[in-house]
Phi, psi and omega in degrees: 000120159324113167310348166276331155312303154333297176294325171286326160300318183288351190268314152021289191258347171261339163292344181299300164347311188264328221261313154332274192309315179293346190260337200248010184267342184298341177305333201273006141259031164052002121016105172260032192237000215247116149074213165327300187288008179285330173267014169235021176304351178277016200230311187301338160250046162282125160347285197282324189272324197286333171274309156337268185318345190262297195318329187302303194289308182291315173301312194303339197246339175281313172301312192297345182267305203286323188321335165285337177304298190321324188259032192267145167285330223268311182304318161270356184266326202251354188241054198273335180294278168311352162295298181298346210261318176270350140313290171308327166276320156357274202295330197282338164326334197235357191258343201257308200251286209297321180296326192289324209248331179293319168305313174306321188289338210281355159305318206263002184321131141292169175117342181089164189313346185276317216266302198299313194272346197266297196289320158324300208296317201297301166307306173291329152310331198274338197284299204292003174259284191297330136314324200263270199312302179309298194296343168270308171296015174262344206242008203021063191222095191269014161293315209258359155315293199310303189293349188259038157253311149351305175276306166311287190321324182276354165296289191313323211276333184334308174334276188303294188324317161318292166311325205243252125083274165351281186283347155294290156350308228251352193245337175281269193300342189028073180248147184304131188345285178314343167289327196261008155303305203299282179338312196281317178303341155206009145308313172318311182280296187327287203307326176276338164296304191319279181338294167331317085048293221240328182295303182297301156333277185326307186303292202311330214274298183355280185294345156281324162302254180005314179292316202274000000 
């Protein structure tokens, strides 16, 4: 891939990224009518679920900013204290909070046992791609770091694809509500691993023509 392919993506995925973060901090005046939860009122005053989701949404909004940072080349070679400093929150964000609770909600998905099993499947791939990213940098072997990082962000990046996903499905294809629970419960991620995929592929073949 070309550094001008690169930079457009990334300002891309960080603008989604910040845009993201600003539409899901309004959960944070606690409103429980607002966005989402208008469709999880039977749910919404539950304790455990209701502590579930903020805790969920704040790792989700701490990964989705830093994760483009993370892939900045400038920031680990010339910023490495802070590279690692914004790693460890990365990952505990998502291994200690975000993955554990995203599992916990996806028992409560609408959509049925299809939409639930989609959304389960997500939370447990974003932990394990992000562990496999953690365990190669304790191990410095930071090529196969970048790439399973590569791969965790695009699980994190899930957010937005979900978001986008939706009004298309439903104002392009106007496929029916209940389909598009379902559909979004696992369209969302796939799509982004499969790219994520085709990104790393690309790259390797890129810096191999460049050796040669």
């Amino acid at each position: 891939m070309t550094r001008a392919f690169k930079a457009t993506l990334w300002l891309l995925t960080m603008s989604f990224a910040v845009l993201l973060f600003a539409m899901t901090s309004r959960y944070f005046s606690f409103a429980s009518d607002i966005h989402f939860l208008r469709v999880k009122q039977d749910v919404v005053h539950d304790l455990i679920w209701r502590s579930a989701f903020y805790l969920h949404i704040a790792a989700g909004m701490l990964a989705i900013v830093i994760g483009p940072l993370q892939l900045l080349p400038q920031l680990r070679q010339k910023m490495r204290a802070a590279h690692r400093l914004l790693g460890k929150v990365y990952i505990t964000a998502i291994l200690v909070v975000g993955a554990p609770t995203g599992f916990y909600m996806a028992l409560y998905a609408d959509g049925g046992p299809w939409a639930a099993t989609g959304f389960a499947l997500m939370s447990a791939l974003w932990f394990y791609l992000t562990w496999m990213a953690f365990s190669f940098a304790r191990e410095r072997k930071f090529t196969e770091h970048s790439q399973w990082m590569i791969r965790s962000y695009a699980l994190t990046f899930s957010a937005v694809t979900l978001r986008l996903f939706v009004p298309v499905s439903s104002l392009v294809f106007q496929l029916p509500p209940d389909r598009i629970v379902v559909l979004s419960a696992w369209v969302s991620w796939i799509i982004n691993i499969v790219l994520a995929e085709f990104l790393i592929i690309a790259d390797r073949r890129f810096k191999l023509r460049i050796a040669l």
